[in-house]
C-alpha positions in Angstrom: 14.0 54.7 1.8 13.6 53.5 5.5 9.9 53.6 5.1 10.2 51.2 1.5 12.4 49.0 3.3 9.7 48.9 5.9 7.4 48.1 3.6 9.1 45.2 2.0 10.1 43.7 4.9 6.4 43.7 5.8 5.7 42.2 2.8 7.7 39.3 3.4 6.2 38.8 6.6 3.1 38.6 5.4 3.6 36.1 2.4 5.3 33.6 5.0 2.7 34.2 7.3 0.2 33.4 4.1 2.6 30.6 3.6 2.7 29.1 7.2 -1.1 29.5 7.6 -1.8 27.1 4.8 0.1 24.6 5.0 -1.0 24.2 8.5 -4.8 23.9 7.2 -7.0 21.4 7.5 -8.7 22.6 4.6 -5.2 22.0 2.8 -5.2 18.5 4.3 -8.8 17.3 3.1 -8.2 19.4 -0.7 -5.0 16.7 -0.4 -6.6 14.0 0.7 -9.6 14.5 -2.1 -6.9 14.6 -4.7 -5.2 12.1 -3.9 -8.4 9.2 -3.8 -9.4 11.0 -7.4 -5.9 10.1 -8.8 -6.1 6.8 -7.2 -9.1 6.1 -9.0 -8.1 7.1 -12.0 -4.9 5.2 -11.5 -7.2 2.5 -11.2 -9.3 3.3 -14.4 -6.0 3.7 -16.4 -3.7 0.7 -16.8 -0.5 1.3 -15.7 3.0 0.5 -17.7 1.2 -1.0 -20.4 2.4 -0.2 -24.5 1.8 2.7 -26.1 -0.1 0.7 -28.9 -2.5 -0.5 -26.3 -3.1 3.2 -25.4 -3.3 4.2 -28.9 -5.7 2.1 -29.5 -7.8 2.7 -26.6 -7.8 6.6 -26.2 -6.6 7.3 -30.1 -3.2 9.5 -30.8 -4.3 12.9 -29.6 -5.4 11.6 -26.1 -2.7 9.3 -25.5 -0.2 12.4 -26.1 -2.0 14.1 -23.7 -2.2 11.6 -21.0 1.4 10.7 -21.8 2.4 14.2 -21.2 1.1 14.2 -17.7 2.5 11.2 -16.6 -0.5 9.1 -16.1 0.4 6.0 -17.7 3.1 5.8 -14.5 1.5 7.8 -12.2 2.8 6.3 -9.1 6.6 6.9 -10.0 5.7 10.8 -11.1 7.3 13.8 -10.1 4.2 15.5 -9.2 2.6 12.2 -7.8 5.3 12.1 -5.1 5.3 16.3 -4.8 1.4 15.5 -3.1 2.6 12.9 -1.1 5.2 15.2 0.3 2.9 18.2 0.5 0.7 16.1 2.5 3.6 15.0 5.0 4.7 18.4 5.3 1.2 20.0 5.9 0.6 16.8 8.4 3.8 17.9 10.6 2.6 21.5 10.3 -0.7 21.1 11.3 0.8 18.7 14.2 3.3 21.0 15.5 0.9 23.7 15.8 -1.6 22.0 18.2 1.7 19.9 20.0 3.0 22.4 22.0 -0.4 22.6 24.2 -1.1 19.2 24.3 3.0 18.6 25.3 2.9 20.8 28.1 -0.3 19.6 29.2 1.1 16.0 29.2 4.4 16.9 30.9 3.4 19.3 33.0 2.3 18.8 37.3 -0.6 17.3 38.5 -3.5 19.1 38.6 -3.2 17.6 42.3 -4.7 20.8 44.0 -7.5 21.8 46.4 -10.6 22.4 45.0 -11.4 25.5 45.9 -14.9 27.8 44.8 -13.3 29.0 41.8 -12.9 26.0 40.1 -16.1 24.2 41.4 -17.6 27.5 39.2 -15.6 26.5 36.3 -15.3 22.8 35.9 -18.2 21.1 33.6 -19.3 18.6 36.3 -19.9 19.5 40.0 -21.9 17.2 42.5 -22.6 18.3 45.9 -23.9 15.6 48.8 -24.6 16.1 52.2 -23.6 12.9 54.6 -24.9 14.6 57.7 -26.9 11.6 58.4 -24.0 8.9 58.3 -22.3 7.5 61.4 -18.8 6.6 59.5 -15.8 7.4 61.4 -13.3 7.3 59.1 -15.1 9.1 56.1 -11.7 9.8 54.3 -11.2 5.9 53.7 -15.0 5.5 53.1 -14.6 8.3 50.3 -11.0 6.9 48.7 -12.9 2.7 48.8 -15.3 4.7 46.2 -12.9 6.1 44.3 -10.6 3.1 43.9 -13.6 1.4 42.2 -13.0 3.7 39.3 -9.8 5.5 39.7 -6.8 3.9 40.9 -4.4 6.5 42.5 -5.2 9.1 44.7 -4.0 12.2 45.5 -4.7 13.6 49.2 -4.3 17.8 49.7 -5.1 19.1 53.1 -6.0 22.7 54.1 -7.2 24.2 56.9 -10.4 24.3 55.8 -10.8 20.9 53.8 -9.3 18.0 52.2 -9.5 17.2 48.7 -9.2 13.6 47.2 -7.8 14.0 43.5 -7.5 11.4 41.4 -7.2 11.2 37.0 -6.5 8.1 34.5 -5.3 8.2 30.9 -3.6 11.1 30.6 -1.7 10.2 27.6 -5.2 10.1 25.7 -4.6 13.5 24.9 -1.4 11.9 22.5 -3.6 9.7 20.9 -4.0 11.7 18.0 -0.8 13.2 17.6 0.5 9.6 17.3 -2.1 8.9 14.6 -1.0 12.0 12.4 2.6 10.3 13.7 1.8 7.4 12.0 0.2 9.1 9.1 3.1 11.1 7.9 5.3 7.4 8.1 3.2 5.4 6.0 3.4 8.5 3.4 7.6 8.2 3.8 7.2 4.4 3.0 5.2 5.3 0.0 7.5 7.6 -1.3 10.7 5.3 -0.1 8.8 2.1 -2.2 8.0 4.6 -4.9 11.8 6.0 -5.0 13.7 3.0 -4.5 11.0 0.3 -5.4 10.3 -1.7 -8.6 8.1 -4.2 -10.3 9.1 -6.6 -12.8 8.2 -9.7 -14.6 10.0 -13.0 -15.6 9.1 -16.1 -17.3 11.1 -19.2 -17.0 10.7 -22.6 -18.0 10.8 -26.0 -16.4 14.2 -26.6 -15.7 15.5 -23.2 -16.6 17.6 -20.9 -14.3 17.7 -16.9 -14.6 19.4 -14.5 -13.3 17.7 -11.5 -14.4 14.0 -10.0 -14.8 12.4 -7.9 -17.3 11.3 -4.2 -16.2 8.9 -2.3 -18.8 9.3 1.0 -19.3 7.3 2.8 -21.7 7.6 0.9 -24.6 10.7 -1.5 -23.9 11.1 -4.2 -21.2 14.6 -3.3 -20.0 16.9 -6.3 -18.3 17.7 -5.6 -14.3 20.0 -8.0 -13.1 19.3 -10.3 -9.4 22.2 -11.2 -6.6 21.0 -14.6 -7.5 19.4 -17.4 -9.4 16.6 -18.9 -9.6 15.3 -21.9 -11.3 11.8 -23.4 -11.7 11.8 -27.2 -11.0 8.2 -27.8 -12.1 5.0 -26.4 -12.6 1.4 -27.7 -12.7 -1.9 -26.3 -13.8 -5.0 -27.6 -12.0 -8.6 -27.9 -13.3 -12.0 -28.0 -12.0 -14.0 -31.7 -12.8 -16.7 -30.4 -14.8 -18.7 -32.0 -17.5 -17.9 -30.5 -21.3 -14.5 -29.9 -23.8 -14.0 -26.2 -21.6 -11.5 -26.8 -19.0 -11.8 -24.0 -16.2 -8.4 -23.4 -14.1 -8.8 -24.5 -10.7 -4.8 -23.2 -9.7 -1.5 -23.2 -10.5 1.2 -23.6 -8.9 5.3 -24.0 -9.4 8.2 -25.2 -7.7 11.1 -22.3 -7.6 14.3 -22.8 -6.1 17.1 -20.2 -4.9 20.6 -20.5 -5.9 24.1 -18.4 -5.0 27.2 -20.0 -5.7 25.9 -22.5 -7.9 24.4 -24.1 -4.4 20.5 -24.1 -3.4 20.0 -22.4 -0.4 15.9 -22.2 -0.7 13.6 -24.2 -2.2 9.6 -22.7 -2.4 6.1 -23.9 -3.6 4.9 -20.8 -5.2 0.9 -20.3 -5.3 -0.8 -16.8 -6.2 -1.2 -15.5 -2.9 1.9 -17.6 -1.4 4.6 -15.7 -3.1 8.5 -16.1 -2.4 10.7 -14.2 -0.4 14.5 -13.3 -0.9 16.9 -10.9 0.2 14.2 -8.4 -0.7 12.6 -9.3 -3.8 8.8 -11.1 -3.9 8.0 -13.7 -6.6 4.7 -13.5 -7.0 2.7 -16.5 -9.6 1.4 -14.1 -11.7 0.4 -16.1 -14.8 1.5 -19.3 -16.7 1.5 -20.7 -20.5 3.5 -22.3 -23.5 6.2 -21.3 -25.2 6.7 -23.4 -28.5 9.9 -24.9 -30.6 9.0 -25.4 -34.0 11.1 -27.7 -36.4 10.2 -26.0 -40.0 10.8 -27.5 -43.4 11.2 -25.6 -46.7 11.7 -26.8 -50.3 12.2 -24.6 -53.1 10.5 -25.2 -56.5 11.9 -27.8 -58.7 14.5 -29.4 -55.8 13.3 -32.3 -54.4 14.8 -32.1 -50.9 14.0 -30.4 -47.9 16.2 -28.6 -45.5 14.8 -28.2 -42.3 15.4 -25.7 -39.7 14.3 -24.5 -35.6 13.1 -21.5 -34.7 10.8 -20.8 -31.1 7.9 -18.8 -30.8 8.5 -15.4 -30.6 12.2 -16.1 -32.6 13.7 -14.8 -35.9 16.1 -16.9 -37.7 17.5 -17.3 -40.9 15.8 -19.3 -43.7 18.9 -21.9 -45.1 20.5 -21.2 -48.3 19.0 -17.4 -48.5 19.1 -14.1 -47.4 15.5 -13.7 -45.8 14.9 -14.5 -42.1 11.4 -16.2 -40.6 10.2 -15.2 -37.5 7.4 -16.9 -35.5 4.9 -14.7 -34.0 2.8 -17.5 -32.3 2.2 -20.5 -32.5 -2.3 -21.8 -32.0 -3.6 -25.2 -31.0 -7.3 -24.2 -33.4 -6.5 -22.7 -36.4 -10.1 -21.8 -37.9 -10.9 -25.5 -37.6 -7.8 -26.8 -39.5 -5.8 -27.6 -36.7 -2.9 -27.1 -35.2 -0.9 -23.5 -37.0 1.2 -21.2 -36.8 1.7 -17.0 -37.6 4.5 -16.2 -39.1 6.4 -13.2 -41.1 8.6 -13.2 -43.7 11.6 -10.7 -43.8 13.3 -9.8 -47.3 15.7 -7.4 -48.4 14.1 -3.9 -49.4 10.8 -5.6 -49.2 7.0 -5.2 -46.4 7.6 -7.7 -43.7 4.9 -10.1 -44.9 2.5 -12.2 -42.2 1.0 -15.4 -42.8 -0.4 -18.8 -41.7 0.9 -22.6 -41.9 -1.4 -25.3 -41.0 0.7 -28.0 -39.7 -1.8 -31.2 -41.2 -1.3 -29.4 -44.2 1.7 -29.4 -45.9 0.3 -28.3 -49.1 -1.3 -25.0 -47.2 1.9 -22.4 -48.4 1.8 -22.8 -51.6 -0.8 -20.2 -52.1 1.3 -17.8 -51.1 2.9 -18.1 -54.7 6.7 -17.7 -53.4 9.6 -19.9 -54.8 9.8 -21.7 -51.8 6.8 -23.4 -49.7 7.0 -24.0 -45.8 5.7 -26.9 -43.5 5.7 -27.8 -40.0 7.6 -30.7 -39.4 7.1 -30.9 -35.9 6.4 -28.5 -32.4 8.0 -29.1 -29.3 5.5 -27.4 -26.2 7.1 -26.6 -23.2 5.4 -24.8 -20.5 6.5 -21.8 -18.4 5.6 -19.9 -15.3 4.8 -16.5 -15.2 5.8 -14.4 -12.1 5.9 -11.1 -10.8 8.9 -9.6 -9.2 8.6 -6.7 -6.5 11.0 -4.9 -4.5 9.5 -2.1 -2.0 12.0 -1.1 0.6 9.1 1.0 2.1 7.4 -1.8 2.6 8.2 -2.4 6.2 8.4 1.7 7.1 4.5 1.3 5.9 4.0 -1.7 8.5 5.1 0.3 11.4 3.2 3.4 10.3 0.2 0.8 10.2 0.5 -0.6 13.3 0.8 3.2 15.1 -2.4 4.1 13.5 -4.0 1.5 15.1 -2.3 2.5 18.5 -3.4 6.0 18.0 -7.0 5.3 16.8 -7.4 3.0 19.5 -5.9 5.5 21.9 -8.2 8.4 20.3 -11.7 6.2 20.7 -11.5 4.2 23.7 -9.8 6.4 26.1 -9.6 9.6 27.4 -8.1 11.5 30.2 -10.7 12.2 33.3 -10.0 13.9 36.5 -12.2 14.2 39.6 -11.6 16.3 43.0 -13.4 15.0 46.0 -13.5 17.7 48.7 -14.6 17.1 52.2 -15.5 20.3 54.2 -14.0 20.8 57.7 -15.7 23.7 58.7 -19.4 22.4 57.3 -20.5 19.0 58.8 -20.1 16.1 56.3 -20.7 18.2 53.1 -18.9 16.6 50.0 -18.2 18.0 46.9 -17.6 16.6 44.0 -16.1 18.2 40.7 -14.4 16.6 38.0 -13.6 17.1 34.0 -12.7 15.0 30.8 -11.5 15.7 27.3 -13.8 13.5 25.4 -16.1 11.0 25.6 -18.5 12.7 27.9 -21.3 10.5 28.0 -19.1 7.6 29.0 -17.2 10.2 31.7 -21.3 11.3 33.4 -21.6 7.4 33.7 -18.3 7.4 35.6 -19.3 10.5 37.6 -22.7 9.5 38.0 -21.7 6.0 39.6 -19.0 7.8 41.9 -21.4 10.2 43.0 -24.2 7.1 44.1 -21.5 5.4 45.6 -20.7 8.2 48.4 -24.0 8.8 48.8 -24.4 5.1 49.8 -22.0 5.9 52.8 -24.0 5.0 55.9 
């Protein structure tokens, strides 16, 4: 029994030691960062939080199910999209913390501020040796520290009884430099998943003049309401268009005039342009689009009465017809109707009957009676008013990101244009004016020979 228990316990051992071990692989770090630029691309390929009859349409029903079933029509707000993003932080910190502890103690520990003594001068990767026999300096020590001022700032001086040594090294905390990238790294993936936890996107319209409190969030096939802590109203909006020759007119910009309001009193007021968007207590209005929604005064007449009772109804509205039991609703409303003008689609709603769609040319009155119904329906007159789309964002990761950015910069910068050097002078007591000169550097070696090489000219250049 003692030996099974053994074994078990062995077992176990291994399977974290299996478990430790890869997720503190770079090969588990690049597989990760593959996967993730494939899904991004095919986040890219597949439009996101659009409706299911768009997908059905594009892929047909038997690949929309599947796609659907895997989350890819939201991808960024999945379970398993988030489960990579935190697989990748945790593998970053693992594959940190293995490596820290060395770097650490090398960063926090002494000086290397010692004699140099045979035993290193055999180890170290660059060693120098210059004889000064024929120079008649008197002070050699302070000939010796001038040079190595010009590229090392602080010295270290270490006196035996056979020889001093001169030790000097710069940018230590190189070593750190990629430490704080990974650092910065494994923040910018904890913004992402803040923004994609707590974050949203939404969409508004609102008319000139109009005030909402609320925006539009679509999920899957329904735009649900979310409420704002305040209002906003749009004060105007304009369109701009190029000056070219033709009938086409080509959108130059558009732009609209927003205005914040809590308590019923303005508190901001905002000239919104696409890449100028509005900010508020959290929430970005970007101008995302713009257009024209339409009030249409209809008339209808049934056979054999000679009046006509007229009713409203906007685009995009149901209402009921007057003096029945059937409702109209307006699905939109077209400047060019197949060259007859001005028209718009509507569908008719009866009891236990097929919804049925059809046209109404507004310069032709006469236009429904094809339809053969008891009733015929005309335009009377359309009332235009336009409206500015905008885009509503809220990512409290937003700023978590920003700081993560800013430390990859630090580190990369760090990591590339620095790194941490150290050279020993030693000047023999027992051997003339023999000078030896060793030093060492984590990276960047052919920038560190130039250094050593220009160090080692200027003692020769002792006379």
């Amino acid at each position: 029994m003692r030996e099974a228990k053994v074994t078990i316990s062995e077992k176990e051992k291994g399977y974290q030691v299996i478990l430790i071990d890869l997720f503190r692989s770079v090969k588990l770090t690049i597989f990760l960062l593959i996967l993730l630029a494939i899904l991004s691309i095919i986040g890219t390929v597949i439009t996101q939080n659009a409706m299911s009859e768009e997908y059905i349409e594009r892929y047909g029903t038997g690949l929309y199910e599947v796609l659907d079933f895997f989350a890819l029509f939201d991808m960024y707000h999945s379970w398993w999209f988030s489960t990579i993003l935190l697989a990748l932080v945790v593998n970053l910190v693992a594959c940190s913390l293995h490596r820290f502890h060395g770097v650490w103690n090398q960063f926090f520990r002494k000086s290397s501020a010692v004699s140099l003594v045979d035993s290193m001068v055999k180890t170290l990767p660059y060693v120098e040796r210059v004889s000064l026999a024929n120079s008649t300096k008197t002070n050699l020590e302070q000939a010796i520290q001038a040079q190595l001022r010009k590229g090392f700032k602080h010295q270290k001086r270490i006196e035996t009884e056979s020889s001093v040594t001169f030790f000097s090294e710069k940018a230590r905390f190189s070593r750190l430099g990629v430490y704080i990238a990974h650092l910065s790294l494994i923040i910018i993936l904890i913004g992402g998943l803040i923004g994609s936890i707590y974050g949203f996107k939404g969409v508004v319209n609102i008319l000139e003049g109009e005030t909402i409190d609320h925006i539009g969030l679509r999920m899957k096939d329904k735009v649900v309401e979310k409420p704002i802590p305040f209002s906003v109203r749009c004060d105007d909006f304009k369109v701009g268009f190029y000056d070219v020759p033709g009938n086409q007119r080509f959108v130059k910009d558009y732009t609209s005039i927003l205005t914040v309001l809590e308590n019923g009193k303005e508190v901001l007021k905002k000239t919104v342009q696409v890449n100028h968007p509005l900010h508020y207590k959290g929430l970005t209005f970007y101008q995302s689009s713009y257009g024209a929604i339409h009030d249409l005064t209809l008339g209808v007449q049934w056979k054999g009465q000679k009046e006509k009772a007229l009713f409203k109804v906007s685009e995009g509205g149901t209402v009921l017809v007057p003096n029945s039991s059937f409702s109209i609703r307006v699905l939109k409303y077209a400047h060019q109707v197949d060259n007859f003008g001005e028209g718009g689609q509507l569908v008719l709603f009866k009891p236990n009957q097929q919804p049925k769609a059809f046209w109404l040319i507004r310069n032709l009155p006469q236009f429904d009676q094809q339809r053969g119904d008891d009733f015929v329906l005309t335009i009377e007159e359309v009332v235009e008013k336009e409206y500015t789309g905008l885009q509503v964002a809220k990512d409290p990761g937003v700023w978590v990101v920003w700081i993560g950015c800013a430390l990859l910069i630090l580190g990369l910068i760090i990591s590339f244009f620095f790194s941490h050097q150290r050279v020993w002078v030693r000047i023999s007591k027992t051997s003339g004016k023999e000078i030896v000169l060793a030093g060492s550097t984590s990276k960047n070696r052919v920038g560190f020979e130039k250094v050593f090489g220009q160090l080692a000219d200027g003692i020769r250049s002792i006379k």
